[in-house]
PQR file of N, CA, C, O and H, with PARSE charges and radii, in Angstrom:
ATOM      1  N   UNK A   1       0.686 145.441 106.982 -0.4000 1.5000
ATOM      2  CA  UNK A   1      -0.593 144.911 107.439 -0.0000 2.0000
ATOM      3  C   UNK A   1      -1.156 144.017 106.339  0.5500 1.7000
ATOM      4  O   UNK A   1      -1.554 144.398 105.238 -0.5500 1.4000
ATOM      5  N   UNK A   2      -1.130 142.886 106.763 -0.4000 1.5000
ATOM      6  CA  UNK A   2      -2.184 142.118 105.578 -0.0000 2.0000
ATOM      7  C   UNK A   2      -3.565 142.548 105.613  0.5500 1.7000
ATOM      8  O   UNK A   2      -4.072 143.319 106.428 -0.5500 1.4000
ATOM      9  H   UNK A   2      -0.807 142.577 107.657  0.4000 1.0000
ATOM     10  N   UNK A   3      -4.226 141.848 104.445 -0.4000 1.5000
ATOM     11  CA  UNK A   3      -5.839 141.843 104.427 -0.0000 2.0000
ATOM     12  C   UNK A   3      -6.224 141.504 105.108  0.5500 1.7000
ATOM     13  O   UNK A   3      -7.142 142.184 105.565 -0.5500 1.4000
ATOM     14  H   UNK A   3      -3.815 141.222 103.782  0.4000 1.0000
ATOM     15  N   UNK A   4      -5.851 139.930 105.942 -0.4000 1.5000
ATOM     16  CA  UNK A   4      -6.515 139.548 107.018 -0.0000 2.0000
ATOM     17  C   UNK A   4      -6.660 139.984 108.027  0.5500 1.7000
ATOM     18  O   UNK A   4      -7.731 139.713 108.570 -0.5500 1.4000
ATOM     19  H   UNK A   4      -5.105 139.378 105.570  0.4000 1.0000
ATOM     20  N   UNK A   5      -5.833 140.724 108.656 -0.4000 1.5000
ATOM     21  CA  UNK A   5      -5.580 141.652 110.016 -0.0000 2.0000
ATOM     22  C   UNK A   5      -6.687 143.281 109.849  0.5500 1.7000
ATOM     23  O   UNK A   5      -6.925 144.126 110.712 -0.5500 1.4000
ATOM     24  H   UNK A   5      -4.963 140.944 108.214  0.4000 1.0000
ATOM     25  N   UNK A   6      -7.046 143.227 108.741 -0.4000 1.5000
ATOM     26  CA  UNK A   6      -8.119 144.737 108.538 -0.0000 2.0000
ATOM     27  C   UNK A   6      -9.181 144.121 109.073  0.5500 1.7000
ATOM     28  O   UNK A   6      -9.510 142.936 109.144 -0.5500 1.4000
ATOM     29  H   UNK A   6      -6.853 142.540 108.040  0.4000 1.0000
ATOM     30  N   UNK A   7      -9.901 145.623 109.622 -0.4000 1.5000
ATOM     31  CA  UNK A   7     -11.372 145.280 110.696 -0.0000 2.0000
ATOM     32  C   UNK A   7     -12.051 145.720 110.234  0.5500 1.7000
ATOM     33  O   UNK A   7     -13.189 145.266 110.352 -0.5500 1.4000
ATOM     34  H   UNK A   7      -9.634 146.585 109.565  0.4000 1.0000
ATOM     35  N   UNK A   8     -11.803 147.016 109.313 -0.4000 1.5000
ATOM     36  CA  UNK A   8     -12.857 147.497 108.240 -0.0000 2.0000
ATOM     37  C   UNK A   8     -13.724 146.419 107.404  0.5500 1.7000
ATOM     38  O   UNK A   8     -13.028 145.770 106.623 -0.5500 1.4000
ATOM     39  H   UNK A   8     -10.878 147.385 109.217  0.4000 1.0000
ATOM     40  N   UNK A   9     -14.778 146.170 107.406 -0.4000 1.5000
ATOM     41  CA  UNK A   9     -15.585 146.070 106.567 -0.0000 2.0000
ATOM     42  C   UNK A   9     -15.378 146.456 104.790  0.5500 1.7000
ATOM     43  O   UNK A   9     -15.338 145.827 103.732 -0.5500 1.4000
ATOM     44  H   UNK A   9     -15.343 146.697 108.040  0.4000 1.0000
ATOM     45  N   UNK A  10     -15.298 147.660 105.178 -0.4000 1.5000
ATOM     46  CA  UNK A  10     -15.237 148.213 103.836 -0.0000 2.0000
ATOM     47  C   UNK A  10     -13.752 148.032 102.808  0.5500 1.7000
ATOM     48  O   UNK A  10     -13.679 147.956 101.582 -0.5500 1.4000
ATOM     49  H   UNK A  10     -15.331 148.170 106.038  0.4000 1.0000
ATOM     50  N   UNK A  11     -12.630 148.001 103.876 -0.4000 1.5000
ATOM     51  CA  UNK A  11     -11.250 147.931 103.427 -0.0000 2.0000
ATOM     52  C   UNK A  11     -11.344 146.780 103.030  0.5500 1.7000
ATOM     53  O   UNK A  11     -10.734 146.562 101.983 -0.5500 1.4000
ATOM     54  H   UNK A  11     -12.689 148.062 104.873  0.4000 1.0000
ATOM     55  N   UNK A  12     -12.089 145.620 103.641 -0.4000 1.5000
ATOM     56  CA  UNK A  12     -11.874 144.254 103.304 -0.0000 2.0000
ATOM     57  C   UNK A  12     -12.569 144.055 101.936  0.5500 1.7000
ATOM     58  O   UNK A  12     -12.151 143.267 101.089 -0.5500 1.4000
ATOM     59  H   UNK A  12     -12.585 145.797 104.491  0.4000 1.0000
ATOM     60  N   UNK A  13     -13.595 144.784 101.801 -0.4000 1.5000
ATOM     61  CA  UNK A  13     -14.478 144.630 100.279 -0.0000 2.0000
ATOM     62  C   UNK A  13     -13.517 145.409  99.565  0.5500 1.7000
ATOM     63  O   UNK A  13     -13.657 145.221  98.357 -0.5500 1.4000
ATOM     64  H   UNK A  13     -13.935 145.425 102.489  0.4000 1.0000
ATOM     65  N   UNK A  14     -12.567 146.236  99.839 -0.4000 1.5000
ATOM     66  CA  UNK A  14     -12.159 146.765  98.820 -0.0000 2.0000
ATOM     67  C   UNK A  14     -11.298 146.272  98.146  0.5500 1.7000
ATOM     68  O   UNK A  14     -11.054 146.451  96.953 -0.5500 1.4000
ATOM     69  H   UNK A  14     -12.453 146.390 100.820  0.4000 1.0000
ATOM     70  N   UNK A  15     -10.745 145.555  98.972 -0.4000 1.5000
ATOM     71  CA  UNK A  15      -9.375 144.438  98.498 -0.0000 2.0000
ATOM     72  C   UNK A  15     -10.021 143.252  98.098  0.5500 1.7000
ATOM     73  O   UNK A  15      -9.198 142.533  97.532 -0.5500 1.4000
ATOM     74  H   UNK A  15     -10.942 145.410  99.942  0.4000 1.0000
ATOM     75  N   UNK A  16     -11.336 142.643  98.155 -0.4000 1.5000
ATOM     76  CA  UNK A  16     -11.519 141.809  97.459 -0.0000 2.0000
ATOM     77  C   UNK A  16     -11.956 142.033  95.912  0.5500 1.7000
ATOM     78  O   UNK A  16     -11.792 141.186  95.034 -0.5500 1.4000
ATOM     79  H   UNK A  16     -12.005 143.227  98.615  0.4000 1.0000
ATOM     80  N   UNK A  17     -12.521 143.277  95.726 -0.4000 1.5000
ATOM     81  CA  UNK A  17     -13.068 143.578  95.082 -0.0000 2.0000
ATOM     82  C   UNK A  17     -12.086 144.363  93.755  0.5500 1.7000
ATOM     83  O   UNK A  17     -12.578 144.725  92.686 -0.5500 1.4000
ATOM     84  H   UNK A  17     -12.653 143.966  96.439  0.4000 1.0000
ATOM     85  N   UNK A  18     -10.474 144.520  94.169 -0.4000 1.5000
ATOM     86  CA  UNK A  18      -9.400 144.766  93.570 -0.0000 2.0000
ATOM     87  C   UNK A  18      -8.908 143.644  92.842  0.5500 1.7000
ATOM     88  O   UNK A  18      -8.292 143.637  91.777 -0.5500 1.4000
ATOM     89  H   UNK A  18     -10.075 144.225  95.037  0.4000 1.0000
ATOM     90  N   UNK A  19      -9.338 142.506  93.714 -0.4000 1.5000
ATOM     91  CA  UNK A  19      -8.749 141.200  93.611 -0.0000 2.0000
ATOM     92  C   UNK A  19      -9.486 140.292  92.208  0.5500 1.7000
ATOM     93  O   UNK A  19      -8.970 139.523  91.397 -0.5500 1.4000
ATOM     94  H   UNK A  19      -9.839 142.511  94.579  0.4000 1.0000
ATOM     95  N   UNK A  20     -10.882 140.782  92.370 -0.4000 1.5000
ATOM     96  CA  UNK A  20     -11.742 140.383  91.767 -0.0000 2.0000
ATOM     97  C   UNK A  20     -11.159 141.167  89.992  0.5500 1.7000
ATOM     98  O   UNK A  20     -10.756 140.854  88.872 -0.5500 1.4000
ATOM     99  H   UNK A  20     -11.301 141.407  93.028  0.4000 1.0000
ATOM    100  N   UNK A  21     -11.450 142.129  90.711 -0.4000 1.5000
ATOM    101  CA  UNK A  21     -11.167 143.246  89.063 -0.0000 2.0000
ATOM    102  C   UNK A  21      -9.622 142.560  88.430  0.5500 1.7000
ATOM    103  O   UNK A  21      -9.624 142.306  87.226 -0.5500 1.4000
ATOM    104  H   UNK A  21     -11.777 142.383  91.621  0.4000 1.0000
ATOM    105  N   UNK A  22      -8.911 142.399  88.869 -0.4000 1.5000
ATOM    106  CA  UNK A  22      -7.716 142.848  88.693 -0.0000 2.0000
ATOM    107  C   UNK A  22      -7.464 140.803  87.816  0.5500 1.7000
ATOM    108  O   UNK A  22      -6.764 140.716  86.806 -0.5500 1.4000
ATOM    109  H   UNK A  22      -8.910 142.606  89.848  0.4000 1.0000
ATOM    110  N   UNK A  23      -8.135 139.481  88.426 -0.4000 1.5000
ATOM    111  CA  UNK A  23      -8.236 138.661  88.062 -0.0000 2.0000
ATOM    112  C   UNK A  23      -9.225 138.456  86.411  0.5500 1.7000
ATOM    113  O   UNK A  23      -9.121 137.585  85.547 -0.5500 1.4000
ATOM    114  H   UNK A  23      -8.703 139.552  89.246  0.4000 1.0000
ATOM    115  N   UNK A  24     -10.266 139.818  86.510 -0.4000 1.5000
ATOM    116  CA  UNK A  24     -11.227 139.430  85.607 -0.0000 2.0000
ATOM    117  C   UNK A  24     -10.141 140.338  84.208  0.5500 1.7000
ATOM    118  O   UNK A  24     -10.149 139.816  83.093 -0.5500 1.4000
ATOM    119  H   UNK A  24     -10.351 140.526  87.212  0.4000 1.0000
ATOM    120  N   UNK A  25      -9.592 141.188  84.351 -0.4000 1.5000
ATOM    121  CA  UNK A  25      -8.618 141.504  83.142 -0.0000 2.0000
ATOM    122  C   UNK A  25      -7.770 140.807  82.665  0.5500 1.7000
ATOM    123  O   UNK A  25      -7.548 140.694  81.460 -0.5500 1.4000
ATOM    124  H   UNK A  25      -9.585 141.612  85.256  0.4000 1.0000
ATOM    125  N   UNK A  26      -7.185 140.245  83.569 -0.4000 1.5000
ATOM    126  CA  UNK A  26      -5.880 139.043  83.597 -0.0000 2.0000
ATOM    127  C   UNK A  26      -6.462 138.377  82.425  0.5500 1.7000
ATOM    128  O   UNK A  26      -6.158 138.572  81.248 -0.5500 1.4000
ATOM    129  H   UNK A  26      -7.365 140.336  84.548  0.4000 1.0000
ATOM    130  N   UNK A  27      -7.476 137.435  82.972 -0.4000 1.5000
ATOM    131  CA  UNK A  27      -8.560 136.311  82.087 -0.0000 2.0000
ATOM    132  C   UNK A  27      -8.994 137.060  81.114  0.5500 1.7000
ATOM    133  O   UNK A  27      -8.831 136.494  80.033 -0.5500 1.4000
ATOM    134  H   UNK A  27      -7.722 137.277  83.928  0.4000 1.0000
ATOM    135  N   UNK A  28      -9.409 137.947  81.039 -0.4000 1.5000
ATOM    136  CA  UNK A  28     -10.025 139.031  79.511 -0.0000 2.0000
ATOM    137  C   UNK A  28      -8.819 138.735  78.620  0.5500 1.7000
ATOM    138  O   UNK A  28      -8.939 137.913  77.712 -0.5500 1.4000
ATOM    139  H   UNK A  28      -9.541 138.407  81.917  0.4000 1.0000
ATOM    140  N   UNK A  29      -7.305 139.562  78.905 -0.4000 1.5000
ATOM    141  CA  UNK A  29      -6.388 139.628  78.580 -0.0000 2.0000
ATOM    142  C   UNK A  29      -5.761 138.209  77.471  0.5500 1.7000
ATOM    143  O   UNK A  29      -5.662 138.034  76.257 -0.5500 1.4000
ATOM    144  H   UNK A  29      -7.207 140.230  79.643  0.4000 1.0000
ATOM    145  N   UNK A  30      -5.335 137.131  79.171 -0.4000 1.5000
ATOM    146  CA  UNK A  30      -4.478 136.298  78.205 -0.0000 2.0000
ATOM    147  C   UNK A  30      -5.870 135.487  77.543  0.5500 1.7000
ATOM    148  O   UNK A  30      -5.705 134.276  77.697 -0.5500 1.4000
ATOM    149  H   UNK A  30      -5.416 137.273  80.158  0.4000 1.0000
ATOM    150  N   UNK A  31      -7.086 135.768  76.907 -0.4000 1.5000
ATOM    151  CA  UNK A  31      -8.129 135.271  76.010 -0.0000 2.0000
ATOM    152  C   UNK A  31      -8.270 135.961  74.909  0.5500 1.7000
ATOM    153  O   UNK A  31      -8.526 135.355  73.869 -0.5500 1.4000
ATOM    154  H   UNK A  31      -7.220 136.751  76.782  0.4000 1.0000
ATOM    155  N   UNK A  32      -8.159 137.082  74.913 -0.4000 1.5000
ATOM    156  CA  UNK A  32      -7.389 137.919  73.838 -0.0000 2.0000
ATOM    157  C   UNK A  32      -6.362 137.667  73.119  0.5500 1.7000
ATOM    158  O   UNK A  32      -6.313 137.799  71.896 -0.5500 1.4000
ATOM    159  H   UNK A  32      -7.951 137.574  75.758  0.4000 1.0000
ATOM    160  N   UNK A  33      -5.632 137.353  73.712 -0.4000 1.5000
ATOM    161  CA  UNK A  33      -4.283 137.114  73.478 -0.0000 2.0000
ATOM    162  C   UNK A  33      -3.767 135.703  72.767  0.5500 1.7000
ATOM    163  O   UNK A  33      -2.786 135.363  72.105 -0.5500 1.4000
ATOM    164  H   UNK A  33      -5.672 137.246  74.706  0.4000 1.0000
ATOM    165  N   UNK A  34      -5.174 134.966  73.357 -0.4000 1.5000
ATOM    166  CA  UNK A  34      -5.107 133.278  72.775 -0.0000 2.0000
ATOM    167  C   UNK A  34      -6.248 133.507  71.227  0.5500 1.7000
ATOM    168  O   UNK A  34      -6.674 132.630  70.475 -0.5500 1.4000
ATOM    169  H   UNK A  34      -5.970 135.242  73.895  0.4000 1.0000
ATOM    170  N   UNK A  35      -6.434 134.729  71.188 -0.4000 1.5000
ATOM    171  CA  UNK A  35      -7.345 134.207  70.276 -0.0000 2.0000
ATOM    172  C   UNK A  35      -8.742 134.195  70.405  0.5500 1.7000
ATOM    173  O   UNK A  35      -9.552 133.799  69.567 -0.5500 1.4000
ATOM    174  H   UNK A  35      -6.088 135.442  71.799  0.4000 1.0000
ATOM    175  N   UNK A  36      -8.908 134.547  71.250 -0.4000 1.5000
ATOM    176  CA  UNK A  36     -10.779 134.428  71.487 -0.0000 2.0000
ATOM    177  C   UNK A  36     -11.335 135.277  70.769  0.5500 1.7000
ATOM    178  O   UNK A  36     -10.557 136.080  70.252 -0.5500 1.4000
ATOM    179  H   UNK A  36      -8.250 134.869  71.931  0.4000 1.0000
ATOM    180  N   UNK A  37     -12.825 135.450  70.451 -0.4000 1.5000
ATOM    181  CA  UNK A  37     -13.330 136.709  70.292 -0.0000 2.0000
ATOM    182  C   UNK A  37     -14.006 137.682  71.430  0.5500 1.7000
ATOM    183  O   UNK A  37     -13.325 137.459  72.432 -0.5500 1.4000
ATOM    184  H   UNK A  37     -13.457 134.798  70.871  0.4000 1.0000
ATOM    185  N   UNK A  38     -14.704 138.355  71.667 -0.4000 1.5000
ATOM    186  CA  UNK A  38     -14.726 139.160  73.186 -0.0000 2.0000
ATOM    187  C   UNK A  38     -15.812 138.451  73.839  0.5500 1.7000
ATOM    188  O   UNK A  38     -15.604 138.388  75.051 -0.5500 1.4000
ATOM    189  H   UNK A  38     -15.256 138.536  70.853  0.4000 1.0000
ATOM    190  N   UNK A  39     -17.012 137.835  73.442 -0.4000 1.5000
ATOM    191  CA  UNK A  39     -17.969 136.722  74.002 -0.0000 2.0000
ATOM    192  C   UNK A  39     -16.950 135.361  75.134  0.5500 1.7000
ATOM    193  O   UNK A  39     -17.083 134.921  76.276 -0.5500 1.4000
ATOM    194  H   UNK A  39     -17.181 137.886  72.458  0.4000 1.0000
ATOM    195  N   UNK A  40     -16.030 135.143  74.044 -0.4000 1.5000
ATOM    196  CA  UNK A  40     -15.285 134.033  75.138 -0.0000 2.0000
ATOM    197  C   UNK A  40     -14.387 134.785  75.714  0.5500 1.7000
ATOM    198  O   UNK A  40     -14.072 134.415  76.845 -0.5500 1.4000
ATOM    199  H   UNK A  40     -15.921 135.501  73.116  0.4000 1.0000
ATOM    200  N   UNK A  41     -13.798 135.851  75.251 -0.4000 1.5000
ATOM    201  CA  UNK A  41     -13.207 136.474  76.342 -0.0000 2.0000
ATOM    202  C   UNK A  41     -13.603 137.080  78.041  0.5500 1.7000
ATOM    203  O   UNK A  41     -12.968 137.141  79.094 -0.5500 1.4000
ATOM    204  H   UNK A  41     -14.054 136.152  74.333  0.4000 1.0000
ATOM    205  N   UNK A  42     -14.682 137.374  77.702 -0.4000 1.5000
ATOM    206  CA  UNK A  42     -15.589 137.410  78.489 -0.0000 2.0000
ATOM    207  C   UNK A  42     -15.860 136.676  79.218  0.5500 1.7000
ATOM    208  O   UNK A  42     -15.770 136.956  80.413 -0.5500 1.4000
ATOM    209  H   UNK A  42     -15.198 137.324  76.847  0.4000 1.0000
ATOM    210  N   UNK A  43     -16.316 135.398  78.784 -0.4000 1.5000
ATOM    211  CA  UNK A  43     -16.613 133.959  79.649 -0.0000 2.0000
ATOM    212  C   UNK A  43     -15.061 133.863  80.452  0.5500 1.7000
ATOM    213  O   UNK A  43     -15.005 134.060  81.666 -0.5500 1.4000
ATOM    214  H   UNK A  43     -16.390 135.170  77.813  0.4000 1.0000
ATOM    215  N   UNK A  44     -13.965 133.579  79.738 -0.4000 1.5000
ATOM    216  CA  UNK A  44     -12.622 133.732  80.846 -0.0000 2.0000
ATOM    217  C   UNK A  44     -12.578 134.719  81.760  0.5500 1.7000
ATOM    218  O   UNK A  44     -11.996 134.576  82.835 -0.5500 1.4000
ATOM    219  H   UNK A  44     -14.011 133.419  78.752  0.4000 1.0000
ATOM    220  N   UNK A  45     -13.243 135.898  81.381 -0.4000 1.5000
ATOM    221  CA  UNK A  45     -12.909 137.012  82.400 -0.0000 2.0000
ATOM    222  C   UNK A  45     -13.703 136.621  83.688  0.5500 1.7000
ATOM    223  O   UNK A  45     -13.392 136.747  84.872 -0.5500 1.4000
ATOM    224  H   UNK A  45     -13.716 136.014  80.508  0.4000 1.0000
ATOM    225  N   UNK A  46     -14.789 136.122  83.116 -0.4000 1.5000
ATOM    226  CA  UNK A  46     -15.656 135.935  84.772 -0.0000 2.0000
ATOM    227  C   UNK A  46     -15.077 134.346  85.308  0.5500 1.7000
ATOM    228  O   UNK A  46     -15.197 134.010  86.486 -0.5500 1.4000
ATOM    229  H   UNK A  46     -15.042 136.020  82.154  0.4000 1.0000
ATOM    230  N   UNK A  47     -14.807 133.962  84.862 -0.4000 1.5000
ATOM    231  CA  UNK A  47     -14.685 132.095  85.102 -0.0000 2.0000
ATOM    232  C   UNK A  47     -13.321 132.329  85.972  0.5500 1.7000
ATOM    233  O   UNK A  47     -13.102 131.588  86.930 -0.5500 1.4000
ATOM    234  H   UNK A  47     -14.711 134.235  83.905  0.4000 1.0000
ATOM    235  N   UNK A  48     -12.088 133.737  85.500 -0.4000 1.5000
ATOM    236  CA  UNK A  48     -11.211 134.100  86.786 -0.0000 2.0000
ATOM    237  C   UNK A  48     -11.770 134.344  87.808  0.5500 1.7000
ATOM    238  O   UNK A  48     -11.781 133.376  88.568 -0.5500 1.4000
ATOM    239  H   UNK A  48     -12.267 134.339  84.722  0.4000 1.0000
ATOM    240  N   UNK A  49     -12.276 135.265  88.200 -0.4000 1.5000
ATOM    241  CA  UNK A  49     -13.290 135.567  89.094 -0.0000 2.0000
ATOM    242  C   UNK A  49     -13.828 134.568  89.853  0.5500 1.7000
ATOM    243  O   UNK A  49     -13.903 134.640  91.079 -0.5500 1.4000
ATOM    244  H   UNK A  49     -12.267 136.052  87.583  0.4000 1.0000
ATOM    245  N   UNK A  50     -14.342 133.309  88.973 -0.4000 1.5000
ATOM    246  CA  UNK A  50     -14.944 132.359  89.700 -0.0000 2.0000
ATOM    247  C   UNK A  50     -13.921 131.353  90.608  0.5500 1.7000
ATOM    248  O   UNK A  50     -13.936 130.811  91.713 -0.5500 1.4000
ATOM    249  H   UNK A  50     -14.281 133.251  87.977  0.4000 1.0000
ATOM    250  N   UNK A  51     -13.370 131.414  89.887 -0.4000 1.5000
ATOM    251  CA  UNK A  51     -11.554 130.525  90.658 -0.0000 2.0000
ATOM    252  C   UNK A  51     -10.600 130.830  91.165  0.5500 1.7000
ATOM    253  O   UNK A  51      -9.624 130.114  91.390 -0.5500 1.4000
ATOM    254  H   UNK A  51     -13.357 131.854  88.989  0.4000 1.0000
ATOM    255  N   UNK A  52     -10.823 132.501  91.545 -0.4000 1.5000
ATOM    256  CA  UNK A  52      -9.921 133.809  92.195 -0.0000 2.0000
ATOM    257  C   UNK A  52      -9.866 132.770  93.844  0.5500 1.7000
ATOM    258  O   UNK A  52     -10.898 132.328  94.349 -0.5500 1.4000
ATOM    259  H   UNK A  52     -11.615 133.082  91.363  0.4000 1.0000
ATOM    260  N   UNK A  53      -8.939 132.624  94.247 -0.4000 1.5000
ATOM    261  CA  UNK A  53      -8.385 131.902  95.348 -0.0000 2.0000
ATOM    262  C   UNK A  53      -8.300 133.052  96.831  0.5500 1.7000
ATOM    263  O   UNK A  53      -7.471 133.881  97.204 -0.5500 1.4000
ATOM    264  H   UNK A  53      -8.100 132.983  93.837  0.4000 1.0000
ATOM    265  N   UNK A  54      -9.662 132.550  97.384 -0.4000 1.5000
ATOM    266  CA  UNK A  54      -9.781 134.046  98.176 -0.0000 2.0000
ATOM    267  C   UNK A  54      -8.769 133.864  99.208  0.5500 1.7000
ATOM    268  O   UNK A  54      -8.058 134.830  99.484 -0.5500 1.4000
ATOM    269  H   UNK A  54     -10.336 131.876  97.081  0.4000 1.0000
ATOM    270  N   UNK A  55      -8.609 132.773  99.805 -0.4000 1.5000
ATOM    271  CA  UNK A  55      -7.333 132.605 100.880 -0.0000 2.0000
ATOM    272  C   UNK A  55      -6.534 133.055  99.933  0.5500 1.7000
ATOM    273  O   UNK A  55      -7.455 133.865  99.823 -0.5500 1.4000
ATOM    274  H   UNK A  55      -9.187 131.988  99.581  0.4000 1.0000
ATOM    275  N   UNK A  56      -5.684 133.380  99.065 -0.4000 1.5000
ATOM    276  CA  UNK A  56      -4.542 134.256  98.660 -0.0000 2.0000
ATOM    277  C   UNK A  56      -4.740 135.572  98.979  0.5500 1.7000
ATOM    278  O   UNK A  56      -3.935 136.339  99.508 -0.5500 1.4000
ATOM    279  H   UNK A  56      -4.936 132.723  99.155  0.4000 1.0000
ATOM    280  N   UNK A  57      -6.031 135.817  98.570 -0.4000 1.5000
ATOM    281  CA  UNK A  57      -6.531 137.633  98.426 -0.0000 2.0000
ATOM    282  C   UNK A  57      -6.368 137.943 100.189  0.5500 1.7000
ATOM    283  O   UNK A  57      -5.763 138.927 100.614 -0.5500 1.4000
ATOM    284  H   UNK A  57      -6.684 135.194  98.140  0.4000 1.0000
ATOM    285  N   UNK A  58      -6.840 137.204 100.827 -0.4000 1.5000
ATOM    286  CA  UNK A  58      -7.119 137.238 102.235 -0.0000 2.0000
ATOM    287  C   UNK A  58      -5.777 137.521 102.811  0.5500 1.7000
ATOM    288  O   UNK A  58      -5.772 138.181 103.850 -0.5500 1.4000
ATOM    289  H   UNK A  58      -7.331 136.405 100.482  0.4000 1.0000
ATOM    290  N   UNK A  59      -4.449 137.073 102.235 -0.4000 1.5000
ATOM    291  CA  UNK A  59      -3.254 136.503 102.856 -0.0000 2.0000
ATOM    292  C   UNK A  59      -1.741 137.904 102.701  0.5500 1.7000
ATOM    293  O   UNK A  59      -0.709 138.195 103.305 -0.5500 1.4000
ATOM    294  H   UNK A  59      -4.453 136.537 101.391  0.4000 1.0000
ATOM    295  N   UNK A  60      -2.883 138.593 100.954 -0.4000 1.5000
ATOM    296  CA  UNK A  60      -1.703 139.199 100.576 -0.0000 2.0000
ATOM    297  C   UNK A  60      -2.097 140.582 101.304  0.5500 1.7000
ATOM    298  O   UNK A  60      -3.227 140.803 101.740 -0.5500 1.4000
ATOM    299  H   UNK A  60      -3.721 138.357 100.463  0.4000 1.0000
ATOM    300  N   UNK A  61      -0.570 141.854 101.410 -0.4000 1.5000
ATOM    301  CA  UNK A  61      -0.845 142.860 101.656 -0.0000 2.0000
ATOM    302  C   UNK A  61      -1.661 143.771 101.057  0.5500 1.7000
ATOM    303  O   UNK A  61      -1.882 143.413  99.900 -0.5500 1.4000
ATOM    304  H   UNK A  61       0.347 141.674 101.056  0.4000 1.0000
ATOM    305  N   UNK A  62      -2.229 144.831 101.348 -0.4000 1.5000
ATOM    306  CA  UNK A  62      -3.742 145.512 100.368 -0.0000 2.0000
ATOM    307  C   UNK A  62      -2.397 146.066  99.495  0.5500 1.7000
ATOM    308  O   UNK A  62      -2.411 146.056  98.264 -0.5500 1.4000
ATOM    309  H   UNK A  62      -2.050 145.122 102.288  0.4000 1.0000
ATOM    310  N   UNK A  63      -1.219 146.556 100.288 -0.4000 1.5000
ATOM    311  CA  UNK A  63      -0.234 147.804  99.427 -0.0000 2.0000
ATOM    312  C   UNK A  63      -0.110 146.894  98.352  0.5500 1.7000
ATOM    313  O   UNK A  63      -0.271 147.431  97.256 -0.5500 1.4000
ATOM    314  H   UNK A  63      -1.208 146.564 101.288  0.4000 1.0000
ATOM    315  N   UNK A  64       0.118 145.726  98.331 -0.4000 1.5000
ATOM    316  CA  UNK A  64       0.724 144.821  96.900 -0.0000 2.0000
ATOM    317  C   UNK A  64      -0.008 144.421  96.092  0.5500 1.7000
ATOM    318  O   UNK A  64       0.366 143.557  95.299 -0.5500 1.4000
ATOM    319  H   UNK A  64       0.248 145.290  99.221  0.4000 1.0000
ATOM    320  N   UNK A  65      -1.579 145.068  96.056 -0.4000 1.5000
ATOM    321  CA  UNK A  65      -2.146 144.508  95.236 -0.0000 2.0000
ATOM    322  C   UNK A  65      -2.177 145.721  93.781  0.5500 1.7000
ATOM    323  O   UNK A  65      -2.627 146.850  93.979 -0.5500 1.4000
ATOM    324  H   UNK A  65      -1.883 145.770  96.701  0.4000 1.0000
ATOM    325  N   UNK A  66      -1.740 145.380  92.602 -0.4000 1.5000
ATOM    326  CA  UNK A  66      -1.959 146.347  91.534 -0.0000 2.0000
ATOM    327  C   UNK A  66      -3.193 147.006  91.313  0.5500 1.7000
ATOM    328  O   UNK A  66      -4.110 146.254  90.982 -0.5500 1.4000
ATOM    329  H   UNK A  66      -1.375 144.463  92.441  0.4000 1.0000
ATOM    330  N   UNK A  67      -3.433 148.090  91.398 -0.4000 1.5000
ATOM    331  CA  UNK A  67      -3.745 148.710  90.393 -0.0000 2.0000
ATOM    332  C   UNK A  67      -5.078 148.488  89.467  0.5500 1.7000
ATOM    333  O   UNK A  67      -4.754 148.445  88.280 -0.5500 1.4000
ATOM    334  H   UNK A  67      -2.688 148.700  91.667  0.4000 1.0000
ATOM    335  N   UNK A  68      -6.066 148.380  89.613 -0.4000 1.5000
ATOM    336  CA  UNK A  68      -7.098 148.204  88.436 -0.0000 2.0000
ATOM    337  C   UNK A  68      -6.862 148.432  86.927  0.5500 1.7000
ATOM    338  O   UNK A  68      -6.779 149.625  86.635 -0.5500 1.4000
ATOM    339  H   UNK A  68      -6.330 148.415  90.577  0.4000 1.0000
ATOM    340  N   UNK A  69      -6.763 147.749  86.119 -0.4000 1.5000
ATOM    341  CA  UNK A  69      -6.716 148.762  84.895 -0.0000 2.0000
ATOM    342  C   UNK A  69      -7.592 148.502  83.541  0.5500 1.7000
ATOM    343  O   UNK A  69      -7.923 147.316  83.539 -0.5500 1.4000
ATOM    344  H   UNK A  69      -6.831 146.780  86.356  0.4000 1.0000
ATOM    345  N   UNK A  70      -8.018 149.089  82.549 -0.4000 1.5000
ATOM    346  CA  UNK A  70      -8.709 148.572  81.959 -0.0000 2.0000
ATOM    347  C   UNK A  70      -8.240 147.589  80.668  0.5500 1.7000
ATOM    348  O   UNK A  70      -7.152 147.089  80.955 -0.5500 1.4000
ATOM    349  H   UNK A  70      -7.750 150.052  82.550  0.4000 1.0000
ATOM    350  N   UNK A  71      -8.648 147.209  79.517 -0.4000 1.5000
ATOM    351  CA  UNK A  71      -8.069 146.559  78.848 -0.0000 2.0000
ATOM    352  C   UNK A  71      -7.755 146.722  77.820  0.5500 1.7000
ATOM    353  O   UNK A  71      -8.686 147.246  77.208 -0.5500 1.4000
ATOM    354  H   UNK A  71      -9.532 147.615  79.285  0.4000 1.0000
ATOM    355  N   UNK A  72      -6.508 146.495  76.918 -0.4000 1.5000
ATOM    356  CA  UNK A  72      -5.590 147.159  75.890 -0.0000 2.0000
ATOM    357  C   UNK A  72      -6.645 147.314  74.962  0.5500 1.7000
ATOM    358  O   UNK A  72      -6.794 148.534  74.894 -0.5500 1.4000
ATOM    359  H   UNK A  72      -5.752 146.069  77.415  0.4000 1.0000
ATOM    360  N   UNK A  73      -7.576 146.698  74.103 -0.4000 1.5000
ATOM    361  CA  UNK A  73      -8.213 147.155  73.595 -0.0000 2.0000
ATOM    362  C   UNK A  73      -9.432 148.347  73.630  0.5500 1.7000
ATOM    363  O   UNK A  73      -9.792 148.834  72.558 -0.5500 1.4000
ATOM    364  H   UNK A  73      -7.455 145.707  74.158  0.4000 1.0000
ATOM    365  N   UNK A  74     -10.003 148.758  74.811 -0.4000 1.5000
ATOM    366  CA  UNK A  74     -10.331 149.806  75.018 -0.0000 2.0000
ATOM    367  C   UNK A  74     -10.416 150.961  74.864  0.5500 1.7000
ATOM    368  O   UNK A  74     -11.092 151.639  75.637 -0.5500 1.4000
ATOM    369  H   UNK A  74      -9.710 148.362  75.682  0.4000 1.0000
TER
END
């Protein structure tokens, strides 16, 4: 079942909202990783978020989406 085919309300926020999380670590991550300090890391983490491509999120299955997780420095 894709995302798009769910009627839930709630299933649908949940997968965006996986989508969301799961983009804003990514961006935390490889900003870390480049060197940032956690202020601009930060700014990347949300600026994913801002450019998170919801027709993808919309397109993919909920089963394939990873996992939340938090970030190595933590």
């Amino acid at each position: 079942m894709t995302v798009a085919a769910v009627t839930d309300p709630i299933e649908l926020a949940e997968a965006v909202r996986i989508a969301c999380v799961q983009a804003a670590l990514d961006g935390y991550e490889r900003a870390q990783i480049a060197g940032l300090c956690h202020e601009g890391a930060w700014e990347c983490a949300v600026d994913a978020i801002r450019m998170l491509d919801l027709r993808t999120v919309l397109q993919e299955p909920a089963e394939d989406q990873p996992p939340a997780r938090g970030p190595a420095s933590a």
